[in-house]
Phi, psi and omega in degrees: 000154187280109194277158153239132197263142201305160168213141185243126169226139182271155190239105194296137167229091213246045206062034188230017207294319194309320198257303169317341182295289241283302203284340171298342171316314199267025189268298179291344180286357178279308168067050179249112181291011188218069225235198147185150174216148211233165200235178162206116126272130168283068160088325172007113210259022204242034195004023163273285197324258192351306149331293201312302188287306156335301167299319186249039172266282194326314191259000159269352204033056204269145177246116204198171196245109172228122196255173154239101194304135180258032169203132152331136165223347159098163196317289213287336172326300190295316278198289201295300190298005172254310179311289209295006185259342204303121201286186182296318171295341190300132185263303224206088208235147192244194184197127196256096188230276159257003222252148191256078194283151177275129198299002163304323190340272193322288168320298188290291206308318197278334154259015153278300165338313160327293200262046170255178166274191182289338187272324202271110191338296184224189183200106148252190163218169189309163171203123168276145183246106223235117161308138180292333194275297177256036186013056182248143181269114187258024182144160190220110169326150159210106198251031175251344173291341185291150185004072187269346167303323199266141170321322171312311172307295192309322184257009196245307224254020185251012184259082153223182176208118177057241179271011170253122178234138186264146183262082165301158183277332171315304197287317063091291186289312169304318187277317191307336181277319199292279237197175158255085162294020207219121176279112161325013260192138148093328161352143179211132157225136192307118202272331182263050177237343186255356181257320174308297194273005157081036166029184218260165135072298212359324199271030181179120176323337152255114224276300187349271196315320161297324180266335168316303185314342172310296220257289158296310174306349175256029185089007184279123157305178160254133138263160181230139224247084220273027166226148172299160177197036170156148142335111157260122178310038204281130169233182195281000194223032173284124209297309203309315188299307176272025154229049137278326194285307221279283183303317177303311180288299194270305183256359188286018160239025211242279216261022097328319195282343205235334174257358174287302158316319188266333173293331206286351206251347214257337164316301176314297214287320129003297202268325184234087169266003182273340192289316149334244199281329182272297190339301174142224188263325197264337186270000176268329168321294192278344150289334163326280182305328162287321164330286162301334202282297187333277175343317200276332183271023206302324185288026176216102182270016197247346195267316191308273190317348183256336177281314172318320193245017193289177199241158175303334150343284185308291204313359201255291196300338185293320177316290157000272167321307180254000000 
């Protein structure tokens, strides 16, 4: 008989219970047996949702973890507190919010994983983007279309077989200063590798750009699964569309401050590239580590600029410190 390996999938919730309901539907359509599934309302100010979702644990007798926040703590929070509720056997975990998978999902994404390396993080895939109202498919991610002009794209999308492409993370890193290729959407992750490396993200309201960024520096590959295999749902109440509202207001000199860091660092690499990719183990260590040390100190903008604009010397002794 076929084991299947546990997958945990979280279910997000934001003022979506409505909409959340509808993609949970699409959970038992897997017909993948082995599962757990843990809920979050954040909190939810629409005095619905949380209900919504309660009615419908109650009338499937879905066996699930549902928790309710009595404070916002926002997505990645949210996103880290399911990694850690996660059981210990979970092999795999996906992330649920409004969005409509196919049935196929679970089943492809979980034996491409199977036959991944030990390094490689994740697995996404294409995603179609489907009005909620007339339920017409307006465009389908493709994130080999992306800047496909430029050497980054071209050298990053060049690792596949057939439909599968391995992402290395160096090159990985290089497009990530062009762009972000990657839908948030669609996802399967090794879970005790997101547990291990402190999941994602937490200090800026779009978890996505920061946390690849993350990932790749610590050495992880990505793949990407070159067919759609669910639906993104767009509505007036997509958790993404109200922490746009949210980012625009709160974090935007937060996220100038962090690409401003990564064009200034995609420069070095440029002017020293032996210091990089050549140096050796320790010297990719230590931009690693510089990389983060910048993060965490971001809210000291005299430091940011003094390490940024320091000469390589300086970068070597900042290692030294941290």
């Amino acid at each position: 008989m076929k084991a299947y390996p546990l997958v945990t999938i979280g279910v997000l919730c934001y003022n979506t219970g409505k909409f959340v309901v509808e993609s949970m539907e699409c959970i038992p359509k897997q017909h993948y047996p082995n599962i757990e599934i843990i809920i979050v309302d954040d909190c939810s100010t629409d005095g619905v949702s949380a209900d919504l979702i309660q009615k419908y644990i109650d009338t499937h007798q879905l066996d699930c973890v549902f928790i309710r926040n009595t404070e916002n703590k926002g997505i990645s929070r949210n996103m880290n507190y399911i990694i850690g509720k996660a059981n210990t056997e979970s092999k795999y975990l996906t992330f649920l919010c409004d969005d409509l998978w196919d049935d196929k999902f679970l089943h492809t994404l979980v034996e491409i994983l199977e036959q991944s390396k030990e390094n490689e993080l994740f697995v996404y895939s294409d995603v179609r983007i489907m009005d909620y109202n007339t339920k017409e498919i307006t465009g389908i991610t493709d994130s080999t279309a992306i800047h496909s002009n430029s050497e980054n794209s071209q050298r990053l999308f060049s690792h596949n077989k057939g439909s599968l492409f391995t992402l290395p993370n160096k090159e990985f890193i290089e497009f990530l200063f062009e762009t972000n290729p990657i839908y948030p959407i669609g996802m399967l992750y090794k879970t005790p590798l997101l547990k291990n490396e402190g999941g994602f993200c937490s200090n800026y309201f779009f978890e996505d750009y920061p946390t690849w960024f993350k990932f790749a520096s610590l050495g992880y590959d990505f793949l990407y699964y070159h067919e759609a295999l669910s639906n993104y749902v767009r509505h007036g109440n997509n958790m993404s569309i109200q922490r746009n509202k949210e980012i625009k207001e709160v974090n935007r000199q937060l996220t100038i401050e962090f690409i401003s860091y990564c064009n200034r660092i995609y420069t070095l690499k440029k002017i020293v590239p032996q210091l990089i990719y050549n140096y050796g183990e320790e010297g990719w260590i230590s931009l690693k580590k510089l990389r983060f040390t910048i993060q965490l100190i971001s809210k000291n903008k005299k430091i940011i600029f003094a390490i940024i604009s320091n000469s390589i010397d300086k970068i070597f002794k900042i290692k030294r410190v941290y």
